[in-house]
Structure formats: C-alpha cells, structure tokens
PyMOL commands that place a pseudoatom at each C-alpha (Angstrom):
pseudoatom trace, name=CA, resn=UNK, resi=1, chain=A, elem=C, hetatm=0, pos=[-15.327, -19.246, -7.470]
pseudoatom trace, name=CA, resn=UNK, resi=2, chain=A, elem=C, hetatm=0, pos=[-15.097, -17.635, -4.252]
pseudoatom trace, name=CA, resn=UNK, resi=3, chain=A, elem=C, hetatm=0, pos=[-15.590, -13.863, -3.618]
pseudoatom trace, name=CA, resn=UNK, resi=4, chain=A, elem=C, hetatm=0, pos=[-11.714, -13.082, -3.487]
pseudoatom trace, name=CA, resn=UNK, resi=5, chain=A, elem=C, hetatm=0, pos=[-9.825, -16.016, -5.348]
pseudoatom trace, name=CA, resn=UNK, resi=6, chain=A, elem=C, hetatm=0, pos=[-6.443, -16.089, -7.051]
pseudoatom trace, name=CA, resn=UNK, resi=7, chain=A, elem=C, hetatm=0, pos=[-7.273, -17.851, -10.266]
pseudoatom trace, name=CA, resn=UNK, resi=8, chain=A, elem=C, hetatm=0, pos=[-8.036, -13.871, -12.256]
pseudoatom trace, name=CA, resn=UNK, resi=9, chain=A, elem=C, hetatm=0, pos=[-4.821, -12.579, -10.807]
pseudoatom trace, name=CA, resn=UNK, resi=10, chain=A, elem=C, hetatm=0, pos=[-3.042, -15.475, -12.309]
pseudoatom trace, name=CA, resn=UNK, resi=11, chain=A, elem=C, hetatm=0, pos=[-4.407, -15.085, -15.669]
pseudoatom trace, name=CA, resn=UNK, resi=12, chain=A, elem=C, hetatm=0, pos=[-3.506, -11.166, -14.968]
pseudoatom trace, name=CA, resn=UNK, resi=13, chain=A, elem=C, hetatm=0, pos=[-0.181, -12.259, -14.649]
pseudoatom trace, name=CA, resn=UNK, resi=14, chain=A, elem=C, hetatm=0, pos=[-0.007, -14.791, -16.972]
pseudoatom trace, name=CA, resn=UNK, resi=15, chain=A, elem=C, hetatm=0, pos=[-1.427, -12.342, -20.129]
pseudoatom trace, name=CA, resn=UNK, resi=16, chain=A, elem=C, hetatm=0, pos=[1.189, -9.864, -18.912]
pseudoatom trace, name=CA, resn=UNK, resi=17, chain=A, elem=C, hetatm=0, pos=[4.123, -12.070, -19.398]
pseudoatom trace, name=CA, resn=UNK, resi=18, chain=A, elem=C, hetatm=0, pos=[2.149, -13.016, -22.832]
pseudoatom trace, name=CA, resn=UNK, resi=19, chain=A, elem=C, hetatm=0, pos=[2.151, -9.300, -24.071]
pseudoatom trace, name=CA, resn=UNK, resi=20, chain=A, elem=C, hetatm=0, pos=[5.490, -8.972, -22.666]
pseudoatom trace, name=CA, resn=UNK, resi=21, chain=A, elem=C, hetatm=0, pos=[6.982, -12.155, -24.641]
pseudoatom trace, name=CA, resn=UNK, resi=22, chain=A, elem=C, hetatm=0, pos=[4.314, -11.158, -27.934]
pseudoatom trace, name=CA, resn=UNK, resi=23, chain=A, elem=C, hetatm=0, pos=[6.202, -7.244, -27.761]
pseudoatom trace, name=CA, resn=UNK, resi=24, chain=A, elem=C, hetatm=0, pos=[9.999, -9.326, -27.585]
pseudoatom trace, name=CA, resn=UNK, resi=25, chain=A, elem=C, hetatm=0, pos=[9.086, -11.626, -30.507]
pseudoatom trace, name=CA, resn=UNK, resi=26, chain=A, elem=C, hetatm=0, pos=[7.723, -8.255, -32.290]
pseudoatom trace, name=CA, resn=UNK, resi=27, chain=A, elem=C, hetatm=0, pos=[11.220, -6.494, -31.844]
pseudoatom trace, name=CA, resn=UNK, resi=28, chain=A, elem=C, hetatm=0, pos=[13.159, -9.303, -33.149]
pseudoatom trace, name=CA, resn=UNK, resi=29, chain=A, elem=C, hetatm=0, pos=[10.461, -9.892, -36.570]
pseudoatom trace, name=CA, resn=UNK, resi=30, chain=A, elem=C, hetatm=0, pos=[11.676, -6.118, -36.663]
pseudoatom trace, name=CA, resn=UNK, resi=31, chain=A, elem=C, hetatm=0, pos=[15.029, -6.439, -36.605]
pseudoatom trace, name=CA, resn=UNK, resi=32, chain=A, elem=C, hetatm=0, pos=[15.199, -9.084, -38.852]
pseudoatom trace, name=CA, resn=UNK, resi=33, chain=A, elem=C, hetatm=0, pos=[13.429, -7.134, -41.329]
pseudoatom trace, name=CA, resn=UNK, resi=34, chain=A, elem=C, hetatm=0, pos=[15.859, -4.669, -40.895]
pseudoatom trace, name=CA, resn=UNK, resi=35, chain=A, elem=C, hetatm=0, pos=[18.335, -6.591, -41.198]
pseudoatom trace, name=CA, resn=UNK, resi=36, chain=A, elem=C, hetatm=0, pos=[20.537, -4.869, -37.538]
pseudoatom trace, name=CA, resn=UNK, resi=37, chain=A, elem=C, hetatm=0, pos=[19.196, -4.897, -34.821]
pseudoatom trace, name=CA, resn=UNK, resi=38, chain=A, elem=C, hetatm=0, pos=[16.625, -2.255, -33.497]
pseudoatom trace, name=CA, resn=UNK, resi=39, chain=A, elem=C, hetatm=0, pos=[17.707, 0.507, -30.899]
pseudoatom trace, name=CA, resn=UNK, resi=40, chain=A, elem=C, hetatm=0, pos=[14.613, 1.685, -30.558]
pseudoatom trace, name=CA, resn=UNK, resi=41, chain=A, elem=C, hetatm=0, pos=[10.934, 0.505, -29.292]
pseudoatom trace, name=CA, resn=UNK, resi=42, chain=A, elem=C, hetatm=0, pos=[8.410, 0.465, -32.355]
pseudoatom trace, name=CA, resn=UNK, resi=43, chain=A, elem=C, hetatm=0, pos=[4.714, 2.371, -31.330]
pseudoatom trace, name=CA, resn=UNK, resi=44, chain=A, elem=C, hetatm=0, pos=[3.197, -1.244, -31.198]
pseudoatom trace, name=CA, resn=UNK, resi=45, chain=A, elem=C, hetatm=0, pos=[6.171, -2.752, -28.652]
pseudoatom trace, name=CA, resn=UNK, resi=46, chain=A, elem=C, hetatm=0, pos=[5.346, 0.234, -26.483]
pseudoatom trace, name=CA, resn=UNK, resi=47, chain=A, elem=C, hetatm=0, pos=[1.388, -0.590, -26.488]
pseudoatom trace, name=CA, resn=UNK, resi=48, chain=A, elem=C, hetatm=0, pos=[1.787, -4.265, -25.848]
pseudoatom trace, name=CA, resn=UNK, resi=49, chain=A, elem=C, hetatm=0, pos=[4.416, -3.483, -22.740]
pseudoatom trace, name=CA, resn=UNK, resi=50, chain=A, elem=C, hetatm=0, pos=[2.088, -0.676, -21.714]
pseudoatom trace, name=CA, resn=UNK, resi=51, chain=A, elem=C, hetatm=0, pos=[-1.115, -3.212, -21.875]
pseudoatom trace, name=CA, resn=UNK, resi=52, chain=A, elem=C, hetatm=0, pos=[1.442, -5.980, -20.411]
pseudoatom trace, name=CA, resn=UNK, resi=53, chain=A, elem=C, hetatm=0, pos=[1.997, -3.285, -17.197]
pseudoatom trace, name=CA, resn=UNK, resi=54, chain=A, elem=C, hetatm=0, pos=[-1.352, -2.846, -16.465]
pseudoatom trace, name=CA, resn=UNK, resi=55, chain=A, elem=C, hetatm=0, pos=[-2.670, -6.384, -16.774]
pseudoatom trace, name=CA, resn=UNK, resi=56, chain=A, elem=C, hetatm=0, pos=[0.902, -7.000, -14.072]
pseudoatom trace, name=CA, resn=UNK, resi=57, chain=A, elem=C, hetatm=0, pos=[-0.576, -4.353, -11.829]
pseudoatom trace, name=CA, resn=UNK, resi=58, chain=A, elem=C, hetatm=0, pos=[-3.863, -5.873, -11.858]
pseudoatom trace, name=CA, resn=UNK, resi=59, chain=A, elem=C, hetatm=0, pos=[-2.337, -9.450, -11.262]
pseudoatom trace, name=CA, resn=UNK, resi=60, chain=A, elem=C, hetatm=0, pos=[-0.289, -7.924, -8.489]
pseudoatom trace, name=CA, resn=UNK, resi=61, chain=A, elem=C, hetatm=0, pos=[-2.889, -6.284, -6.874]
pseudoatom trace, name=CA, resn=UNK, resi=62, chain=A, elem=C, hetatm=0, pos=[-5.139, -9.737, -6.582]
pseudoatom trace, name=CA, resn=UNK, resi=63, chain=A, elem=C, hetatm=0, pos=[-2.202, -11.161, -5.032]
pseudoatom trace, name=CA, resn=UNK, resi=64, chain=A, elem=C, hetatm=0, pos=[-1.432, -8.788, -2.489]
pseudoatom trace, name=CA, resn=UNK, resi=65, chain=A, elem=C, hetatm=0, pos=[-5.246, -8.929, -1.521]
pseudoatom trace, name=CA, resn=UNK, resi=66, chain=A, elem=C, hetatm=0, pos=[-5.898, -12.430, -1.563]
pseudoatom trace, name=CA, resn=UNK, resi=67, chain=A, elem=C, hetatm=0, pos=[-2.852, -12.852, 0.807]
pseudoatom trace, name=CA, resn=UNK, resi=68, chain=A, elem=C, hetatm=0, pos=[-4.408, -9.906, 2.719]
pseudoatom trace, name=CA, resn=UNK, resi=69, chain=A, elem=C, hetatm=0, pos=[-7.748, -11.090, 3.029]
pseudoatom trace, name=CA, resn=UNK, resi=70, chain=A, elem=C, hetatm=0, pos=[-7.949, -14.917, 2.417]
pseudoatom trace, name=CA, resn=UNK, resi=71, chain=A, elem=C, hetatm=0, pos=[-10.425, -16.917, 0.108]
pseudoatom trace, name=CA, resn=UNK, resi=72, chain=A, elem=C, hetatm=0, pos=[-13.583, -15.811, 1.534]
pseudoatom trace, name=CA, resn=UNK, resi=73, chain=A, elem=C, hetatm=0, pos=[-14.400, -13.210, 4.447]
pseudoatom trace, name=CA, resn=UNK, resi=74, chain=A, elem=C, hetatm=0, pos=[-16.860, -14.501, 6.869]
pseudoatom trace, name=CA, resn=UNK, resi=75, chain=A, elem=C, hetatm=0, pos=[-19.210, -12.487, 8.518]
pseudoatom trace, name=CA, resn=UNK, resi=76, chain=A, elem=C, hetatm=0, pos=[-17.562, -11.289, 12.420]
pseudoatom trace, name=CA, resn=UNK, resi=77, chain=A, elem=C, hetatm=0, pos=[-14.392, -10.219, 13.805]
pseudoatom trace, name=CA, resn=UNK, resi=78, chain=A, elem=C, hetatm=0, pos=[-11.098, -12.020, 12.379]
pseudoatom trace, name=CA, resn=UNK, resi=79, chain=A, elem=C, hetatm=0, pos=[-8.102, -11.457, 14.402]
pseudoatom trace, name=CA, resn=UNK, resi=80, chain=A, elem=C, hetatm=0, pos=[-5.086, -10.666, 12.647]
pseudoatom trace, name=CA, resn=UNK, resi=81, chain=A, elem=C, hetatm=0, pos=[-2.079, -13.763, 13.788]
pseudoatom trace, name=CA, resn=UNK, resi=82, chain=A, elem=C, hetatm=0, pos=[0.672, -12.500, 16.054]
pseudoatom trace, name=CA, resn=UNK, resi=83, chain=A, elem=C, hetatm=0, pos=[4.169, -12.256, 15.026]
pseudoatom trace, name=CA, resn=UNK, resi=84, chain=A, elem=C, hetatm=0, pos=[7.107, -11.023, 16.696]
pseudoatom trace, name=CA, resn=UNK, resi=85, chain=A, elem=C, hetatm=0, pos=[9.265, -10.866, 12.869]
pseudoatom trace, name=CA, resn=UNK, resi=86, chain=A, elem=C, hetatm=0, pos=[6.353, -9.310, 11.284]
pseudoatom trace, name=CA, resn=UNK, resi=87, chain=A, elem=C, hetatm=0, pos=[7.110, -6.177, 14.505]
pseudoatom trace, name=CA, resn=UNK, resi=88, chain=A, elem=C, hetatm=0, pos=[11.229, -6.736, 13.609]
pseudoatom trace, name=CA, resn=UNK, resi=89, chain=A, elem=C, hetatm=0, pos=[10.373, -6.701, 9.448]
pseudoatom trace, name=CA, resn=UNK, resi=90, chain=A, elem=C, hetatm=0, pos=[8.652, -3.262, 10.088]
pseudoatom trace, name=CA, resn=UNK, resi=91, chain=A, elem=C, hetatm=0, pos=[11.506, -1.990, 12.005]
pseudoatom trace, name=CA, resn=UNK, resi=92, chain=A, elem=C, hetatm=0, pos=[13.798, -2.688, 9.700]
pseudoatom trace, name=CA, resn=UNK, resi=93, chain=A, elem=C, hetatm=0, pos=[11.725, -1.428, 6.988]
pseudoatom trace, name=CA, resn=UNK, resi=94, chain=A, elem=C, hetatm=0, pos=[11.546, 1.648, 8.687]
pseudoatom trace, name=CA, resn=UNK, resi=95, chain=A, elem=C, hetatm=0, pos=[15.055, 2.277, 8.843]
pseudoatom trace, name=CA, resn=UNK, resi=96, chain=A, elem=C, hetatm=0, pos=[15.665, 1.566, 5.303]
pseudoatom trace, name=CA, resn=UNK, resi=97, chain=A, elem=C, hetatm=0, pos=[13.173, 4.366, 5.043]
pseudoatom trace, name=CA, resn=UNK, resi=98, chain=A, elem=C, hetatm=0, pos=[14.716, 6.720, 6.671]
pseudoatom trace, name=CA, resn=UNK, resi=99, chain=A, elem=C, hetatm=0, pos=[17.750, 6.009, 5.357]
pseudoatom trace, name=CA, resn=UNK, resi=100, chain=A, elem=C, hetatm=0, pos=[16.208, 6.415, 1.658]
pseudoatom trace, name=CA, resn=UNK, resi=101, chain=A, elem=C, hetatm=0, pos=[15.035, 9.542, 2.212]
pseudoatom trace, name=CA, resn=UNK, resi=102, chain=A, elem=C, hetatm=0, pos=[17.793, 10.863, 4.177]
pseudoatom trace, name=CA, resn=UNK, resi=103, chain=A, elem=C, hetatm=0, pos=[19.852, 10.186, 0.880]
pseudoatom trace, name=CA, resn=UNK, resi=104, chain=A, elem=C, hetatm=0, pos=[16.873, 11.995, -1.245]
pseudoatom trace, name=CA, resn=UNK, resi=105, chain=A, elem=C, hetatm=0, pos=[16.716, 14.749, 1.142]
pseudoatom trace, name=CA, resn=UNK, resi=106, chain=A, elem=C, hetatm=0, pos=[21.156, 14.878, 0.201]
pseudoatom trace, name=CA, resn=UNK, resi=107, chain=A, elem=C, hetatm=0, pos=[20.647, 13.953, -2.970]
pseudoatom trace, name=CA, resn=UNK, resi=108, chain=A, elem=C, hetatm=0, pos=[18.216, 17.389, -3.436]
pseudoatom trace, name=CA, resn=UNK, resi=109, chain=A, elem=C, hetatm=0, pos=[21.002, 19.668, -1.528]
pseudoatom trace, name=CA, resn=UNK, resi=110, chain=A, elem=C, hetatm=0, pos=[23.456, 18.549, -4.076]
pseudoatom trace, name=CA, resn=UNK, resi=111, chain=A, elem=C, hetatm=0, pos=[21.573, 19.371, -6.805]
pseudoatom trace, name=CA, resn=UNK, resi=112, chain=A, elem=C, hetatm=0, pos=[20.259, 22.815, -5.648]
pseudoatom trace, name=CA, resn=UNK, resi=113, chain=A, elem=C, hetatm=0, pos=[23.814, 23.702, -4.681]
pseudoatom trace, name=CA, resn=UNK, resi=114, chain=A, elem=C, hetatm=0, pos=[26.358, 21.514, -7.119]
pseudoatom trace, name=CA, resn=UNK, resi=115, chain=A, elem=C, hetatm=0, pos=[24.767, 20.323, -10.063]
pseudoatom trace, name=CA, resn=UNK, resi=116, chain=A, elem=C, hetatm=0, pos=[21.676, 18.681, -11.921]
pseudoatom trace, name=CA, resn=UNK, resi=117, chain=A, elem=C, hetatm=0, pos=[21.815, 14.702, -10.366]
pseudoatom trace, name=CA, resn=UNK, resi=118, chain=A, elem=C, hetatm=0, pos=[20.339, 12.296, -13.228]
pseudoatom trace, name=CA, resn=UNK, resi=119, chain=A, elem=C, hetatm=0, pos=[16.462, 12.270, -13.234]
pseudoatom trace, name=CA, resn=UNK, resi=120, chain=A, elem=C, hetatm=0, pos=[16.221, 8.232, -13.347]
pseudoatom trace, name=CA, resn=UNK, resi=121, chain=A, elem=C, hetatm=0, pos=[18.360, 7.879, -10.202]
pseudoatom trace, name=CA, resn=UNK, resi=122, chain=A, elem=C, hetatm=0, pos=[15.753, 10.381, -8.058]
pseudoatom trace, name=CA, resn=UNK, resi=123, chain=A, elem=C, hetatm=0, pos=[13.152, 8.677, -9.360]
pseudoatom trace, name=CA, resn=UNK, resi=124, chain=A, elem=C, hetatm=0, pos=[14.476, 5.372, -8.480]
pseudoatom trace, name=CA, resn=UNK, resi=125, chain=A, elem=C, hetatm=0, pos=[15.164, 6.710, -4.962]
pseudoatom trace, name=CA, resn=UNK, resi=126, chain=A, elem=C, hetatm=0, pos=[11.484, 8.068, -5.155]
pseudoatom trace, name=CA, resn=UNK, resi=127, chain=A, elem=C, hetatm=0, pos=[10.083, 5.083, -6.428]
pseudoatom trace, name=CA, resn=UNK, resi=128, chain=A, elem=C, hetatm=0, pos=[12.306, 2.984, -3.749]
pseudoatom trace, name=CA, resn=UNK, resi=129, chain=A, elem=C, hetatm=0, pos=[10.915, 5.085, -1.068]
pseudoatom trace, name=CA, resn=UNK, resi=130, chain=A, elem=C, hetatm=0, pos=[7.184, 4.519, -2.202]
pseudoatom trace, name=CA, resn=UNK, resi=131, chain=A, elem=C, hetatm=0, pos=[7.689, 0.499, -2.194]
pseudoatom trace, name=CA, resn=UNK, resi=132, chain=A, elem=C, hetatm=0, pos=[9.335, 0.618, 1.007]
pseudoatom trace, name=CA, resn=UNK, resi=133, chain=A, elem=C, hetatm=0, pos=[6.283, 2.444, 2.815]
pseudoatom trace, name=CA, resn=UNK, resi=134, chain=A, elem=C, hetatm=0, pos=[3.776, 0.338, 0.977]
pseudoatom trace, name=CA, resn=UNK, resi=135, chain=A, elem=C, hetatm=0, pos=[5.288, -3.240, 1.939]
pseudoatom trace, name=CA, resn=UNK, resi=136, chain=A, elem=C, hetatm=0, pos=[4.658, -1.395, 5.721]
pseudoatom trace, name=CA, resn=UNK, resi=137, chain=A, elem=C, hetatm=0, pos=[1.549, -0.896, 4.968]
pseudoatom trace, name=CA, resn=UNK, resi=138, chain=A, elem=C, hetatm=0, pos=[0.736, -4.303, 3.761]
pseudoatom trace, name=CA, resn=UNK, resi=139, chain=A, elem=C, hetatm=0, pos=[2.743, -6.025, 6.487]
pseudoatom trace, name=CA, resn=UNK, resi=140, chain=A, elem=C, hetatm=0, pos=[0.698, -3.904, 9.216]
pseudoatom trace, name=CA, resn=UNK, resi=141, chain=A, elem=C, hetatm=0, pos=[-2.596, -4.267, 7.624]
pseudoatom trace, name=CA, resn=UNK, resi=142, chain=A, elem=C, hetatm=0, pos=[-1.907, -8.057, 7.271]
pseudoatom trace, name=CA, resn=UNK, resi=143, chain=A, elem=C, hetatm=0, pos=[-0.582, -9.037, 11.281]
pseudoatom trace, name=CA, resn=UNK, resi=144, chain=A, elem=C, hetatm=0, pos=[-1.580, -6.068, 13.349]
pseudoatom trace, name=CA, resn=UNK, resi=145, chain=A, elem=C, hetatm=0, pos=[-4.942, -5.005, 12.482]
pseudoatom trace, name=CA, resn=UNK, resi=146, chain=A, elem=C, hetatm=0, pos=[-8.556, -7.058, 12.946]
pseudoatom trace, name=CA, resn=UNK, resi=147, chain=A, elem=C, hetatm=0, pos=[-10.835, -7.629, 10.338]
pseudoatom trace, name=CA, resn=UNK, resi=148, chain=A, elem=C, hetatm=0, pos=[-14.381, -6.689, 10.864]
pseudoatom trace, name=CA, resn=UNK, resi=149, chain=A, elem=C, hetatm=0, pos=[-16.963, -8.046, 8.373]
pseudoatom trace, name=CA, resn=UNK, resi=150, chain=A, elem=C, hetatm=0, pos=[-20.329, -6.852, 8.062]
pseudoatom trace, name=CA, resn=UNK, resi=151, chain=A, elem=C, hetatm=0, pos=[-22.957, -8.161, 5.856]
pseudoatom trace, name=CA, resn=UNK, resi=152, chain=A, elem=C, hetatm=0, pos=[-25.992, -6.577, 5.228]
pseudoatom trace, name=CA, resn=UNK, resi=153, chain=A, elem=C, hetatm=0, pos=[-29.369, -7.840, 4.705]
pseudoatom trace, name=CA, resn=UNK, resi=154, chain=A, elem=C, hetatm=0, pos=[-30.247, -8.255, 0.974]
pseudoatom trace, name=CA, resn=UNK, resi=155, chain=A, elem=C, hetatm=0, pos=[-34.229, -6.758, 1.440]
pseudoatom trace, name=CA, resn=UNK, resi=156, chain=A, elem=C, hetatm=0, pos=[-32.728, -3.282, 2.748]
pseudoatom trace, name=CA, resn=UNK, resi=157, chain=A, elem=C, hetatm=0, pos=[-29.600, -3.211, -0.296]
pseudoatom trace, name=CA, resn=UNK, resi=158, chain=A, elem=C, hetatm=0, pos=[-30.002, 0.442, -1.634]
pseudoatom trace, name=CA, resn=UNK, resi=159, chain=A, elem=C, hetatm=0, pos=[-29.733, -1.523, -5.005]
pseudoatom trace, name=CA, resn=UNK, resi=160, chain=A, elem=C, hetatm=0, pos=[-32.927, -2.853, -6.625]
pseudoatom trace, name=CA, resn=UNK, resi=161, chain=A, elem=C, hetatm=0, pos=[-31.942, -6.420, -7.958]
for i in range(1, 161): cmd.bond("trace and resi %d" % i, "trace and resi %d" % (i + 1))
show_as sticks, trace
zoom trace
C-alpha cells in the first residue's frame, strides 16, 4: 500500500453508507413494531448516523488528499499542471462568494431591523459560504502551487525506532 492510497477512504465511505443503511433498516424494525410510522429518530438511529458522518468525513478527506497529492510523493520539487479553467473555476467561485455573503450580510440587516429569519436557512447560507471558500482552496492548492518534498535521513529522526 502506498503512503497516500485510496483503498481506506473507500472503506471510510463504504462503512458510512453501511451505518447509514443499518440506522434506515433500524427506523423501519421500529416502526413496524409500532405499528405507524416513526416521526422521530430513536437514540441508537442518531449514533449510527453520527458514527456514519464521521467515518464520511474521514472518507472525504482521503479523497480530497489523494487527488491533492497523488499515490506517492517523491522526494524534489513537483510542479503543480497549468490550467486556464482551473484560473476561470476560481473566478467564478469567487463571485458566488461574494454574492453569498452579500445575501448573509442582507439577510443579518433584516433580522436586526424586521424580524428573526429561520436559523437553518443562515446556517445553510453559512455553511454554503464555508464550502464555497474551501473548494478555492483545494482548487488553488491543487493547480497553482508547487509541491516541495523533503525527506529526511532516518539516523538523525528525533524518533528512536
């Protein structure tokens, strides 16, 4: 297995969608035990979709860094590939930006001066405005800056083994 690989992502993934699919089946043994249906999540459904999340987050992670990084970094200087549409995809990211947060910066005037705006849709807008800078992020780190690896000799390692 090579030092960044895809293969524990996948199973990160793939366990999410288990718990995910093990907490559905759960609600509907419920349900027909109750004979209605359920309106509300049982304290198990929530700690399999909970466990489910952070096994997804892991998985997603991996991804994002294996397409980051490749298979294996090898010692020296890797230069990231030019793109002209990776330049055009963060300028057009960037004005969704700005647009999302010109509509959270209105959307916090009207609720100051009019009245309380629902808490999931600023959070959405919140949540929108994190994704949008961190696909920037990713697409700058990934065509517009060089890697530099440096390896280190294994006699001088600060650790003993």
């Amino acid at each position: 297995m090579y030092k960044n690989d895809s293969i524990l992502p996948f199973f990160g993934l793939l366990f999410a969608v288990a718990l995910w699919y093990m907490a559905y089946l759960d609600g509907q043994h419920l349900a027909a035990l109750a004979g209605h249906p359920l309106e509300d999540l049982s304290g198990g459904q929530i700690g399999i979709i909970t466990f489910g999340a952070v096994f997804f987050i892991y998985g997603l992670m991996g991804f994002v860094s294996f397409w980051l990084e490749g298979e294996e970094l090898r010692p020296g200087r890797h230069e990231s590939p030019a793109s002209v549409w990776a330049g055009v995809l963060i300028a057009l990211l960037v004005l969704v930006l700005v647009a999302l947060s010109g509509l959270l910066v209105q959307t916090v005037v009207y609720w100051y001066n009019t009245a309380p705006v629902s808490n999931a849709f600023a959070g959405k807008l919140a949540a929108y405005i994190f994704f949008d800078m961190a696909a920037i992020l990713v697409i700058y780190k990934k065509y517009f800056v060089a890697e530099v690896v440096v390896t280190e000799d294994d006699h001088h390692a600060e650790v003993p083994w």
